[in-house]
BATORTOR-343182 format. One record per residue (C-alpha): y, z, x. Coordinates in steps of 0.2 Angstrom, whole numbers, plus 5000, padded with zeros to 4 digits. Layout:
N
YZX...
***
This chain:
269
531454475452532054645458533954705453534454695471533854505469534654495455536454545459536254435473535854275461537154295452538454375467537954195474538154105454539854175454540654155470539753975474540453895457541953975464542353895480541753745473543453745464544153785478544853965471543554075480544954215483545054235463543854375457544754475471546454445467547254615456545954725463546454885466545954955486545755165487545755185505546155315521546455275536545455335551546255295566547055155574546055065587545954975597547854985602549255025613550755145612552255045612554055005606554854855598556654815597556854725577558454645571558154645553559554565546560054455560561754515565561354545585560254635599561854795595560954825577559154805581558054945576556955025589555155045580553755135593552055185586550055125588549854935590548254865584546854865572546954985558545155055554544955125533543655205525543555195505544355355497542955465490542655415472543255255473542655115467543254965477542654785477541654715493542154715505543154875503541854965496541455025514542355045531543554895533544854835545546754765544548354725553550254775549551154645542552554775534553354835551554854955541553755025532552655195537550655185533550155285519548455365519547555395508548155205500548155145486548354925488548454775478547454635484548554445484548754305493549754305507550854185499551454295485551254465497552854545500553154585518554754685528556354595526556554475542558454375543558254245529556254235530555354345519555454495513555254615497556954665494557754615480558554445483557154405498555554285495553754315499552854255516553354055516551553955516552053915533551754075539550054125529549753955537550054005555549154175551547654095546547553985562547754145571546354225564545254085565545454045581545754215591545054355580543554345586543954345603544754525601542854605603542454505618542654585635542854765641543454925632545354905641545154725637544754735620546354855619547554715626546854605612546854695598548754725604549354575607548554495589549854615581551054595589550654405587550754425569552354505570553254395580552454225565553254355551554954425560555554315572556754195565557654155580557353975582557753955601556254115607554954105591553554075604553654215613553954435616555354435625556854405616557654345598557454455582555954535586555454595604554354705613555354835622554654855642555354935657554754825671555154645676553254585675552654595656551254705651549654615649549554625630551354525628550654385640549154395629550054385613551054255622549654145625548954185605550654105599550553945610549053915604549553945587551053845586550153695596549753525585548153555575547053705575545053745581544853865568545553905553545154055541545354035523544754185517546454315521547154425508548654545509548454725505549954765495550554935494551855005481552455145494551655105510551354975522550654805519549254745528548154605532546354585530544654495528543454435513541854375519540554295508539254415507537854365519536754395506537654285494537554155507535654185505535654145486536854005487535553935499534053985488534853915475535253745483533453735489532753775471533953645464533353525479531553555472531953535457532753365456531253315468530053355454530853265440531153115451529353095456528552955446527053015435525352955444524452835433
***
């Protein structure tokens, strides 16, 4: 068997016994990520009004900058895990905090992940708590039901999308206004627009919430982690199972299949 096959055998080994314990996330939990950032796209220009510690519209903080899908590359010489080991993608879930590039992140759950202080949610100051299993809860729904949709459609569509996930994100973190939670246009955390009719990408993220906070979910996506960062934003992002581990965990159930068909075959007389 060649190395490559090798690796594979065992990659499938470890990360099948794994999920079969139902703790899949563990070999990637305390890595350390080395990464810079290349651009952000798709995205939209735009500005957000934040009211972090919930005192009124007067004291919220105007934010502007890219909205949309973060696009990294590993930092020459390092030597990160898979799937960081090559060009990844993520979402802000730290929105008082600048990006840093190049990074240097801590993978955790989103559970334990420290995000920007929202009024009495979660946060990483001092007397705050991390994301509330509510949240990674909603976030996973999200991500399982409307990421992939992001990729769908024309370029200008694609850009609306990829906006209005954030933004979607936002709003399940900050928002802590119990009377607007579903939606961009007011509480603690709004999107700041000059015109009567909402852009595209706040009905979109709109629509992303209702389906989020609806009864039951399509899809959900298990496999999120936070990328912590010491000095920098935190972000969101995906571990998939290695397709070729996927192979080897099949291989290995079809082998084990055979197997257990040869010892149960009576012997022929």
């Amino acid at each position: 068997m060649g190395l490559f096959r090798c690796l594979c055998f065992l990659c499938a080994c470890a990360l099948g016994a794994a999920a079969a314990r139902g703790d899949s996330l563990n070999p990637w939990i305390g890595q350390k990520v080395k990464a810079e950032l290349t651009d952000i796209s798709p995205s939209t220009h735009l500005e957000v009004l934040y009211d972090a510690d919930g005192s009124g519209s007067g004291s919220a903080e105007l934010l502007t900058g890219r909205t949309g899908v973060f696009n990294w590359v590993p930092q020459a010489g390092s030597n990160n895990i898979f799937p960081f080991n090559r060009a990844f993608q993520s979402f802000c879930i730290d929105i008082q905090q600048a990006y840093e590039t190049p990074s240097t992140f801590t993978i955790a759950r989103l559970e334990t992940s420290p995000v920007t202080d929202p009024p009495g949610v979660a946060g990483s100051g001092p007397n705050s708590t991390f994301m509330s299993v509510q949240q990674a809860d909603y976030l996973r729904e999200l991500w399982g039901e409307s990421y992939a949709g992001i990729w769908t459609g024309t370029a200008q569509e694609q850009v609306v999308k990829a906006t209005a996930f954030q933004l979607t994100i936002w709003e399940i973190l900050f928002e802590s206004s119990t009377s607007t939670t579903n939606r961009l246009s007011g509480g603690y955390f709004k999107v700041k627009y000059g015109t009567t009719t909402p852009p595209s990408y706040v009905t979109q993220a709109n629509a992303y919430m209702a389906a989020t906070y609806d009864t039951g979910y399509s899809a959900y996506e298990t496999n999120l982690i936070a990328l912590t960062s010491t000095y920098g934003q935190d972000h969101l992002a995906l571990v998939p199972l290695p397709a070729a581990c996927w192979g080897g965990l099949a291989l290995m159930g079809a082998v084990g299949f055979r197997a257990w068909r040869n010892r149960a075959r009576p012997e022929l007389a």
